[in-house]
VOPAGU-2260 file (C-alpha; in pm, 1 decimal, decimal comma):
REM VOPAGU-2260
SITE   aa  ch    i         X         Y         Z
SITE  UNK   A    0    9893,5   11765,1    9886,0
SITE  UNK   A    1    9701,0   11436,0    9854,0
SITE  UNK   A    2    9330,7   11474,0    9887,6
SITE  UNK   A    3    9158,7   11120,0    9859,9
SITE  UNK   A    4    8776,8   11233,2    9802,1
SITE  UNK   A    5    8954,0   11293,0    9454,4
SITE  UNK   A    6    9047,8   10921,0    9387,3
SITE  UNK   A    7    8850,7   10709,6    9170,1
SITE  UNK   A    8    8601,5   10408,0    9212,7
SITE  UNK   A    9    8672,7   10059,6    9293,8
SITE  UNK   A   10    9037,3   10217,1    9444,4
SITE  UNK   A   11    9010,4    9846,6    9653,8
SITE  UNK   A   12    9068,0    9662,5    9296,0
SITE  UNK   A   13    9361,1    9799,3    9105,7
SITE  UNK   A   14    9591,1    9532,5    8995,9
SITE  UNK   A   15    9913,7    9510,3    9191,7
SITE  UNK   A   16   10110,8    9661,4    8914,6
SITE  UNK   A   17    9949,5   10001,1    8980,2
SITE  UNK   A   18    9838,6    9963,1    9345,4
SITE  UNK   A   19   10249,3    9964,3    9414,8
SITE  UNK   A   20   10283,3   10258,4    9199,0
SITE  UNK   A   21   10031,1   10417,2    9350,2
SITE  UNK   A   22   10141,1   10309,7    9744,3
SITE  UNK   A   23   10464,9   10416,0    9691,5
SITE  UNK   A   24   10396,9   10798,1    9519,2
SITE  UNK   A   25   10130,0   10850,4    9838,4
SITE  UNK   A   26   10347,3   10729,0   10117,7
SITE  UNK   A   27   10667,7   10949,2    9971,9
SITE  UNK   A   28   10439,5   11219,8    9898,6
SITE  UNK   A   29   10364,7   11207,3   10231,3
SITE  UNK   A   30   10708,0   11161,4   10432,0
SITE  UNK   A   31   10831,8   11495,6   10197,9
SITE  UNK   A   32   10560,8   11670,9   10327,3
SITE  UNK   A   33   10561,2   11588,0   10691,5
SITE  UNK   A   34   10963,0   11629,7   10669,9
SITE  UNK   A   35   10934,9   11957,1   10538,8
SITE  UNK   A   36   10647,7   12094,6   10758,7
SITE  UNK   A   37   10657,3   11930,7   11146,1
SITE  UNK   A   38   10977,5   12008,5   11268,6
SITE  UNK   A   39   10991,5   11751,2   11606,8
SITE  UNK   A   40   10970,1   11490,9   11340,0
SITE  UNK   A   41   11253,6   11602,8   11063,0
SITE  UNK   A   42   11465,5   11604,9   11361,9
SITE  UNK   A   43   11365,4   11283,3   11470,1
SITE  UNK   A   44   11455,1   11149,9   11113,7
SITE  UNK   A   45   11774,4   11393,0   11116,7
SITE  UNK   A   46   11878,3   11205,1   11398,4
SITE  UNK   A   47   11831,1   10847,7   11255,3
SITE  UNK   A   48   12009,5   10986,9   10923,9
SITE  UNK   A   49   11698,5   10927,5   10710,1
SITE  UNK   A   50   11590,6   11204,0   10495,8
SITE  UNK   A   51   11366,0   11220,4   10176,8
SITE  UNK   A   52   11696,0   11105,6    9972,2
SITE  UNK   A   53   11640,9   10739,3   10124,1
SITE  UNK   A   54   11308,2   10713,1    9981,3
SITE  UNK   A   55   11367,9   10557,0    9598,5
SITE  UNK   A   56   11172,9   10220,9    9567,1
SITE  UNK   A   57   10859,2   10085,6    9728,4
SITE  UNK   A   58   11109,1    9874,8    9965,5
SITE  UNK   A   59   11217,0   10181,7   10109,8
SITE  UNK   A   60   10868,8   10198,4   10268,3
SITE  UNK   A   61   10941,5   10011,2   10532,9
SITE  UNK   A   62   11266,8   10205,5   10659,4
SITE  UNK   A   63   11068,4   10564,6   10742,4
SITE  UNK   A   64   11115,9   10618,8   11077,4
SITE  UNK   A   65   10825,2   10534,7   11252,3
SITE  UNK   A   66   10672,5   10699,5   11617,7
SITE  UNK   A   67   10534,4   10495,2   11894,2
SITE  UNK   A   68   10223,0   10510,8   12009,2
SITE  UNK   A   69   10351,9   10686,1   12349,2
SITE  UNK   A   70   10486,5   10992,2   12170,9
SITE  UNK   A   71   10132,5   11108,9   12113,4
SITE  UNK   A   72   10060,4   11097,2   12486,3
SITE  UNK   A   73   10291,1   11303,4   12622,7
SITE  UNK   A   74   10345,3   11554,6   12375,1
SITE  UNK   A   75   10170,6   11788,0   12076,6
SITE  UNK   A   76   10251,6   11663,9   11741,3
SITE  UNK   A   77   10147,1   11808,4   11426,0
SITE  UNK   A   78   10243,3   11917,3   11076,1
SITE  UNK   A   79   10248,9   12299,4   11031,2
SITE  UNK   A   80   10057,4   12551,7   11241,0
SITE  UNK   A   81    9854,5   12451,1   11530,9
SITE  UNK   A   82    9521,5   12692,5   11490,9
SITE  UNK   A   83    9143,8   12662,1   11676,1
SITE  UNK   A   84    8961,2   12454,4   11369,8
SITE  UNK   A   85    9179,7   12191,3   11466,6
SITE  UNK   A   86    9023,8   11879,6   11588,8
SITE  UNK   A   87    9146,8   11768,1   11937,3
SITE  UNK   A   88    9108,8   11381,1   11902,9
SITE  UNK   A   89    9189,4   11205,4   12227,0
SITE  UNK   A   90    9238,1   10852,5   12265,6
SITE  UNK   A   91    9045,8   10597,5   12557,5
SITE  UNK   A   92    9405,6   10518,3   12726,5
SITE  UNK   A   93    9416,1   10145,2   12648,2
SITE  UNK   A   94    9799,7   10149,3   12795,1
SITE  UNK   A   95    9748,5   10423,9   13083,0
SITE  UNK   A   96    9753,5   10747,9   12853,4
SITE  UNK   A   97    9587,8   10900,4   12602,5
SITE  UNK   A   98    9704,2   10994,5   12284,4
SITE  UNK   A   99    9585,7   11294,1   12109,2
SITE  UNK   A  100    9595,0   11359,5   11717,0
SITE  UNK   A  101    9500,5   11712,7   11596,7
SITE  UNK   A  102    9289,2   11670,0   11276,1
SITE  UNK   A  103    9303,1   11944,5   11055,9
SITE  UNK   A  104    8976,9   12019,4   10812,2
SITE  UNK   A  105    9132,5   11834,1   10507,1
SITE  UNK   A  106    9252,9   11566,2   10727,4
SITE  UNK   A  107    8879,5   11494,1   10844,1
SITE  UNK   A  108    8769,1   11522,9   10469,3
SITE  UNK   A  109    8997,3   11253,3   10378,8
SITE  UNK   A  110    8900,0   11070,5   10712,3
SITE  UNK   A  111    8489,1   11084,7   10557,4
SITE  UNK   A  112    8602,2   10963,9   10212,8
SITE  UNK   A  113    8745,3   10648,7   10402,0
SITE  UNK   A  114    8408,7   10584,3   10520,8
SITE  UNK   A  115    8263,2   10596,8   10228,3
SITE  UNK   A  116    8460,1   10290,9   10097,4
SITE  UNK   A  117    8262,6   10089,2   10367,9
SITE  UNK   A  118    7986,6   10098,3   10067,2
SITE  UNK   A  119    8175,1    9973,4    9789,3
SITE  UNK   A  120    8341,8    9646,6   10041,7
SITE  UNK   A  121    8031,7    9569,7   10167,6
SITE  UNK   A  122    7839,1    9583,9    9832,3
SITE  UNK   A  123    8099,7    9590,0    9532,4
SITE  UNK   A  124    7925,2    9644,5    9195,4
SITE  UNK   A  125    7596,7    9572,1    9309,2
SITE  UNK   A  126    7336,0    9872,8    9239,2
SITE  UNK   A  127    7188,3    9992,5    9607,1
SITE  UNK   A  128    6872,7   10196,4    9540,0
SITE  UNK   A  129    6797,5   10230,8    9880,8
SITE  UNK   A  130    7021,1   10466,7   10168,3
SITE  UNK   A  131    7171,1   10344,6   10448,8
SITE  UNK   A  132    6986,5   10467,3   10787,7
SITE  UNK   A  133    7260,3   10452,9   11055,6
SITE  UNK   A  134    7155,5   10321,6   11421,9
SITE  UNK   A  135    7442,1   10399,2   11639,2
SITE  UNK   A  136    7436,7   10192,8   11998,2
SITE  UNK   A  137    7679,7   10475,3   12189,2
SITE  UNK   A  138    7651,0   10784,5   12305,6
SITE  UNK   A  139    7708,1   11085,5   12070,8
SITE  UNK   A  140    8026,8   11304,9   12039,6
SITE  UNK   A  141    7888,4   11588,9   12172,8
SITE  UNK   A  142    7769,1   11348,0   12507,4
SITE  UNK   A  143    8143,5   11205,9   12525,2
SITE  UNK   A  144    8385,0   11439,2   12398,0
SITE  UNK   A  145    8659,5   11220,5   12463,9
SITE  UNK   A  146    8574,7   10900,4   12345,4
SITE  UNK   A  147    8685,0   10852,6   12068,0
SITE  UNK   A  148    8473,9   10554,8   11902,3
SITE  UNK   A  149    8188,3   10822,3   11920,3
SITE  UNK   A  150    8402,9   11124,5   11799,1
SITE  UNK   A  151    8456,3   10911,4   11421,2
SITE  UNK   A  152    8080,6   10847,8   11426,4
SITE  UNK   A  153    7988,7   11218,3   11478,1
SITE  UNK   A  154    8200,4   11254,5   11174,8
SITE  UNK   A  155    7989,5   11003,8   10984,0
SITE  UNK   A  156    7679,0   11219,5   11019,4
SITE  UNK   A  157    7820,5   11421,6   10739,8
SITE  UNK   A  158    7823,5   11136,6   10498,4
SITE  UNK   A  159    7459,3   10885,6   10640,2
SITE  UNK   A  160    7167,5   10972,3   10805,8
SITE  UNK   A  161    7211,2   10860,3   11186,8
SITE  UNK   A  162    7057,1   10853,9   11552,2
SITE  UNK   A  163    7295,7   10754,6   11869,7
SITE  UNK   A  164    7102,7   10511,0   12136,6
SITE  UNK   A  165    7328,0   10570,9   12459,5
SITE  UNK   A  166    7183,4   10817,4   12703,2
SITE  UNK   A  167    7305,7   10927,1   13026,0
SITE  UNK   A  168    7442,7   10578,1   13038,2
SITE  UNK   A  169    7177,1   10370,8   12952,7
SITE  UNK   A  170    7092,5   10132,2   12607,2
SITE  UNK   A  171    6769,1   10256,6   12475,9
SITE  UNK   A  172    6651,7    9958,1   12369,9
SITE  UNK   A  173    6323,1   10006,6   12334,7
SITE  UNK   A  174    6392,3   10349,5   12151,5
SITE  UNK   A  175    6613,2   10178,3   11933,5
SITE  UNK   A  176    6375,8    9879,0   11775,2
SITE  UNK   A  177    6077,6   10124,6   11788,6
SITE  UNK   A  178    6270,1   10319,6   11533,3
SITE  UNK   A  179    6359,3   10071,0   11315,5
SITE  UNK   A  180    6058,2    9901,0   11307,1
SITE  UNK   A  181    5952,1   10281,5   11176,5
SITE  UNK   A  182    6167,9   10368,4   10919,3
SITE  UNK   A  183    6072,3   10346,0   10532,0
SITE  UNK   A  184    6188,4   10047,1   10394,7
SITE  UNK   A  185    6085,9   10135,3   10054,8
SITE  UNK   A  186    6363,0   10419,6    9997,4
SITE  UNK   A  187    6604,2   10315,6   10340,8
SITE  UNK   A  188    6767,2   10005,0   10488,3
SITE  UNK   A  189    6893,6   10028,3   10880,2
SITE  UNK   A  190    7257,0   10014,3   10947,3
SITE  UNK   A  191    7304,3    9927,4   11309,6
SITE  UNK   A  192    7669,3   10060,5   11439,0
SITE  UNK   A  193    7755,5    9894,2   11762,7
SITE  UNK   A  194    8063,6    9790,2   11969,0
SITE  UNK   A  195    7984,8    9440,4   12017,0
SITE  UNK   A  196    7888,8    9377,2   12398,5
SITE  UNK   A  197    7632,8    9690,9   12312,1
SITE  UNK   A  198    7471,4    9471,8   12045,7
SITE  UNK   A  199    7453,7    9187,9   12328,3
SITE  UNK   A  200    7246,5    9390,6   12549,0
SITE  UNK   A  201    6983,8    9474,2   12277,2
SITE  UNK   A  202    6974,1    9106,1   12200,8
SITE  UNK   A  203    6889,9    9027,5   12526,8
SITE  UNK   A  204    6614,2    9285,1   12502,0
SITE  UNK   A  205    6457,2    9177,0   12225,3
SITE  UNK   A  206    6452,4    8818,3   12375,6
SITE  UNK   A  207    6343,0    8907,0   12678,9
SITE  UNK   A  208    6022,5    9056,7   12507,0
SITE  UNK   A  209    6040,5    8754,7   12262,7
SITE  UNK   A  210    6052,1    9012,0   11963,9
SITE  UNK   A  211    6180,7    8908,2   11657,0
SITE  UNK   A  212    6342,1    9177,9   11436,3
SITE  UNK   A  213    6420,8    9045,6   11096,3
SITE  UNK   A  214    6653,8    9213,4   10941,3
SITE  UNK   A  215    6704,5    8936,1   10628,1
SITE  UNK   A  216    6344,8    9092,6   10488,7
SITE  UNK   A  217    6481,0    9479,9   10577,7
SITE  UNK   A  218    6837,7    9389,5   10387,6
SITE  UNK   A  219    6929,8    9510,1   10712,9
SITE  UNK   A  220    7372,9    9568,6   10736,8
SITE  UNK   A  221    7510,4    9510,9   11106,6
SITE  UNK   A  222    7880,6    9668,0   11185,1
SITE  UNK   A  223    8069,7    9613,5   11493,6
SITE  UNK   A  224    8324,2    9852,2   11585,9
SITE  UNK   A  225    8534,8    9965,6   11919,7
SITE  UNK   A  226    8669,4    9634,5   12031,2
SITE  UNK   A  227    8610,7    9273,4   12129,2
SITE  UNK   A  228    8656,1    9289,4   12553,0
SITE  UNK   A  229    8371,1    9237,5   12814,0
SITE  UNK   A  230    8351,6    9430,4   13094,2
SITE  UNK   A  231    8468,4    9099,1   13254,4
SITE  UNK   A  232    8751,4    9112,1   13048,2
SITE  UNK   A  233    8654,4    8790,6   12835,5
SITE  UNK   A  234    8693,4    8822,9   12511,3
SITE  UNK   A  235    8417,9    8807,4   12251,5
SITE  UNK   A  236    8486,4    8531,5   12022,9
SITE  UNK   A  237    8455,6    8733,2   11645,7
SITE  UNK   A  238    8362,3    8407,0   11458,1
SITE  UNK   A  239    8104,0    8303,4   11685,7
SITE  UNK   A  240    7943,3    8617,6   11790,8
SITE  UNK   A  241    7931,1    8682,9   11421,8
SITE  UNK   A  242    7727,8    8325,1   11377,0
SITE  UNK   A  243    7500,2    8463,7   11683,2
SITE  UNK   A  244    7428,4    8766,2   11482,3
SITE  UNK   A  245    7316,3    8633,5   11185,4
SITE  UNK   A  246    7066,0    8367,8   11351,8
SITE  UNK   A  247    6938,2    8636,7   11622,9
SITE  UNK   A  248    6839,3    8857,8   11301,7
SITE  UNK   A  249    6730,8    8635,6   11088,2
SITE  UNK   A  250    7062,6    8778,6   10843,3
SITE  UNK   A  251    7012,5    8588,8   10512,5
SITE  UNK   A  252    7333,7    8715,7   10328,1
SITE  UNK   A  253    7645,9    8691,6   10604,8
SITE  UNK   A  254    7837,4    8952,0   10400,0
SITE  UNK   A  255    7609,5    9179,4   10574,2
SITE  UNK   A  256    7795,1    9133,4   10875,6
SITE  UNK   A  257    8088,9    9302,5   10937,4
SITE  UNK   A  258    8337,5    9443,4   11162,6
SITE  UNK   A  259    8488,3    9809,3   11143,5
SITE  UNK   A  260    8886,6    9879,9   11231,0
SITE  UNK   A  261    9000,8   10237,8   11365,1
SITE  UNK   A  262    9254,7   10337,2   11656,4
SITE  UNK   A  263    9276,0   10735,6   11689,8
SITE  UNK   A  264    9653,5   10734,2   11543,3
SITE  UNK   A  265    9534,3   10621,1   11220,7
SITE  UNK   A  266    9326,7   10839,8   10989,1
SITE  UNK   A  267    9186,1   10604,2   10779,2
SITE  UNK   A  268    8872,4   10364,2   10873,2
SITE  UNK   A  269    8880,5    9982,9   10736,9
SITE  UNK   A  270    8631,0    9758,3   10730,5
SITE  UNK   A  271    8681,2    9375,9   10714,6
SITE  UNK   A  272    8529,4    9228,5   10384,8
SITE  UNK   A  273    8283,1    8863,7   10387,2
SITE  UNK   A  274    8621,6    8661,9   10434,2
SITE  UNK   A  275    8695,4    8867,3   10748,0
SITE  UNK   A  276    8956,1    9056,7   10634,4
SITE  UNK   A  277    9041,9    9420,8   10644,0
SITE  UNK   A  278    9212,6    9578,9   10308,2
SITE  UNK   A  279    9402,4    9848,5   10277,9
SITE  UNK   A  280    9381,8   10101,2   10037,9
SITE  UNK   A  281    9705,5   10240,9    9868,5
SITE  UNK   A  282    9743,5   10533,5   10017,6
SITE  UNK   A  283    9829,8   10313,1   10399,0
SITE  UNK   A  284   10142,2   10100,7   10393,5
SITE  UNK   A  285   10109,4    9821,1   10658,7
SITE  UNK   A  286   10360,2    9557,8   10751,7
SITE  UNK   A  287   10489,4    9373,3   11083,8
SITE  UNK   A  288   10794,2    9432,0   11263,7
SITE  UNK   A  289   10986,9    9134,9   11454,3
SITE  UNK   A  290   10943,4    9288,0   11823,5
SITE  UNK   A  291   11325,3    9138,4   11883,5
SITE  UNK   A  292   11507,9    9304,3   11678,1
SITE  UNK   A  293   11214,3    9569,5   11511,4
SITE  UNK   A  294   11315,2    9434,4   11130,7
SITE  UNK   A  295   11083,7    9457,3   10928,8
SITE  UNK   A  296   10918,4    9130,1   10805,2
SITE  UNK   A  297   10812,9    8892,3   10552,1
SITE  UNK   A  298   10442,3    8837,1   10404,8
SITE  UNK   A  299   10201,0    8687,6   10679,2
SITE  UNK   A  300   10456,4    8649,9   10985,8
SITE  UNK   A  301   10302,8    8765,2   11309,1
SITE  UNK   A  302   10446,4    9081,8   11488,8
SITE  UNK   A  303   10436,4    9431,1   11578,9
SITE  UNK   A  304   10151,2    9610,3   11362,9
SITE  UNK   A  305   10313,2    9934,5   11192,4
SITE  UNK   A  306   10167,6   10171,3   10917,7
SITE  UNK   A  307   10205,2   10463,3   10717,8
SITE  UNK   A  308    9892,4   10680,4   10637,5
SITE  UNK   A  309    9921,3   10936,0   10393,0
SITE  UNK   A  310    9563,3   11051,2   10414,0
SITE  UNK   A  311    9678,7   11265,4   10695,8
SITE  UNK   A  312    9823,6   11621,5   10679,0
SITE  UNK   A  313    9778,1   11743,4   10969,5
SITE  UNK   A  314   10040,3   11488,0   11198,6
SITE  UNK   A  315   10304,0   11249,1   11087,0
SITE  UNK   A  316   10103,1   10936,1   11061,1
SITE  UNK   A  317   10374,3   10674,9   11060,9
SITE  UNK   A  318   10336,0   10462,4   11360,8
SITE  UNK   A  319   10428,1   10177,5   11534,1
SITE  UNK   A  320   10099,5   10038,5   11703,1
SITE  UNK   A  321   10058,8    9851,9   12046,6
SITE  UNK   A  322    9898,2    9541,0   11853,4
SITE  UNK   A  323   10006,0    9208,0   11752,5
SITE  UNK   A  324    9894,2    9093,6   11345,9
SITE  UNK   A  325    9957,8    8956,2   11030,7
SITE  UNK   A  326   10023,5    9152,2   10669,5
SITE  UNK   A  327    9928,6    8933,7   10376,5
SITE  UNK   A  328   10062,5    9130,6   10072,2
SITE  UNK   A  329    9887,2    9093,9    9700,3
SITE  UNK   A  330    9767,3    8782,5    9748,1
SITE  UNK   A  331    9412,4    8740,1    9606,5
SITE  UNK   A  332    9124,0    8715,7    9890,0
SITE  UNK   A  333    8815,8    8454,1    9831,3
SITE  UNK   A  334    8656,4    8810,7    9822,5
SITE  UNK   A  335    8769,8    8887,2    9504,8
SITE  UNK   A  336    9012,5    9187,7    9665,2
SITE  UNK   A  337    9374,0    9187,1    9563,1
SITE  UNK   A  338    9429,5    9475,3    9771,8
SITE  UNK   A  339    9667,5    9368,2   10065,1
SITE  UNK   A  340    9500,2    9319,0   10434,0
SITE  UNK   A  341    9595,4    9236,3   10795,3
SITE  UNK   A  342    9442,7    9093,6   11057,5
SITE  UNK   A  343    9474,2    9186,0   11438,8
SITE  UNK   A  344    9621,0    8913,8   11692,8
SITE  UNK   A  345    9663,5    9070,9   12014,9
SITE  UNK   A  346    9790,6    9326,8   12202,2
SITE  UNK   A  347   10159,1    9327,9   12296,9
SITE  UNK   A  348   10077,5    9394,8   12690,6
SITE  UNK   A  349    9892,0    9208,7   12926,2
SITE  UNK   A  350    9823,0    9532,9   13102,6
SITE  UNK   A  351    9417,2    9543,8   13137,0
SITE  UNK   A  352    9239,0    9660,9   12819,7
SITE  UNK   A  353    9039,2    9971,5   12811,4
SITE  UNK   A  354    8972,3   10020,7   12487,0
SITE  UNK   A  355    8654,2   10213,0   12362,7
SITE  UNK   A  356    8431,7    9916,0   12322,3
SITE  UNK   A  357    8490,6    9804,7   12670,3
SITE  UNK   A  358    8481,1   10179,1   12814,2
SITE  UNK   A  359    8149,6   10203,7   12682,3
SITE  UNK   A  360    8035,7    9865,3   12853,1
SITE  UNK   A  361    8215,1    9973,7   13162,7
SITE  UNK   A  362    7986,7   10303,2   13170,0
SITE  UNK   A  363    7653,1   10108,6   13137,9
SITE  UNK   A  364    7423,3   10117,9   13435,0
SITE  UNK   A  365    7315,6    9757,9   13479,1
């Protein structure tokens, strides 16, 4: 079964000839195997009258039967034998519920090698002597077992060197520039990973101490991940809080300012590239649906978010998301990517968000 630690470098720049080979063997890999081993979901596609036989050119892709969101909060689904080593990976109930995904070891293995493709977006070809230190503004997994946002960085351990900065529900601020200010520069470079109002509150910190922490000189790499709500419910405007970033930390190159994608039903994490947008790799088919008649659409109309992820084994991952966006297929990015990407609108409800960003915020003791 596919193991993606196996592929090979620079996977984000194939030419489109071979990237559609390639998207098209992992995603049918992947429907055979999930058809033949998790029986709620063969019946599922028994019952819409779509079996492997369907699958016989990349256009197919887009007629696998896909499973909402809300199936994964009210009941188990996975892809052979449930067992103990499973991970139990719960969701922060953005629509009321929680969704849980059982990750299986090879499914987290796959899950790491994702992460390390945030290297090669951020960077490219350029040689990086030094390692990435990872400053983490939230609390660990083993503090918040069922956040999720904090569960994927737990996982990262494996692959960086990292320290969390949330404590019984406080920012340590002053924890968290002391150690960075400490670090060796000459073989490290600090990584701060933050949901975004998280990174506001050690702003205000440092200005309220007038400290300047310049991270242009350190080649310092800031990634926002989680979410873009306030605890107010305002939304954090990506563009400019991106701008406020780069002047608050004295960031000379903005490509070292980024923004990291993830919701618990997808197994792979994305990161957007300089031009703000996030690329998939071949082994996820993405693509909008109209949310009229759920037809699949055309490159770059808005809709209904859905993918297929074939870097999971351990649970059908072809879903049909909550989220508004746009697909741009194999159309070359100022980046230099010809990898396709999408880009996140909104989400379909106007119920109140509580995604893992805001959580977070919500759980801070001002």
């Amino acid at each position: 079964m596919f193991n993606i630690s196996k592929e090979r470098e620079n996977i984000l720049h194939l030419s489109n000839e071979e990237y559609e080979k390639l998207n098209f063997e992992y995603i049918k890999d992947s429907f055979f195997y999930h058809y033949a081993n998790c029986k709620s979901y063969r019946l599922y596609c028994d019952s819409l009258n779509f079996t492997p036989n369907n699958l016989k050119t990349i256009e197919d892709l887009t007629k696998i039967p896909l499973v909402t969101t809300d199936v994964f909060k009210y009941m188990s689904v996975y892809t052979g034998e449930s067992n103990e080593q499973m991970m139990k990976c719960v969701s922060s109930g953005t629509q009321g519920g929680r969704s849980t995904i059982f990750r299986d070891k090879e499914t987290i293995e796959n899950m790491l090698f994702s992460v390390s493709l945030i290297k090669e977006v951020i960077y490219g070809n350029r040689k990086i002597e030094r390692k990435p230190r990872l400053f983490v503004i939230s609390p660990t997994g083993d503090d918040n077992k069922e956040l999720w946002i904090a569960n994927v960085l737990k996982l990262v351990e494996n692959v960086y060197t990292t320290g969390y900065y949330v404590k019984d529900k406080n920012v340590l601020e002053e924890k968290l520039y002391a150690d960075i200010c400490n670090m060796n520069c000459e073989n490290e470079f600090p990584v701060i990973v933050t949901p975004p109002i998280l990174l506001l509150h050690f702003i205000d910190y440092l200005k309220s101490n007038h400290i300047e922490l310049d991270f242009g000189k350190m080649g310092g790499v800031i990634i926002t991940a989680g979410g873009w709500k306030k605890a107010n419910n305002q939304n954090v405007h990506k563009e400019e809080f991106k701008n406020r970033i780069i002047t608050e930390f004295h960031i000379n190159e903005p490509e070292n300012v980024r923004d990291a994608f993830n919701m618990v039903e997808l197994n792979t994490i994305l990161i957007d590239c300089e031009e703000g947008n996030y690329h998939l790799p071949p082994w996820i088919k993405m693509y909008t649906v109209n949310p009229k008649d759920m037809r699949a659409q055309t490159n770059n109309e808005e809709g209904v978010l859905c993918f297929c992820d074939a870097s999971s084994l351990s649970y059908p991952a072809f879903v049909i998301t909550d989220d508004f966006g746009r697909v741009s297929e194999m159309e070359d990015c100022k980046c230099g990517c010809k990898a396709p990407y999408f880009s996140y609108s909104r989400r379909i409800t106007k119920a109140e968000g509580r995604g893992c960003a805001r959580k977070i915020d919500l759980s801070i003791e001002k």
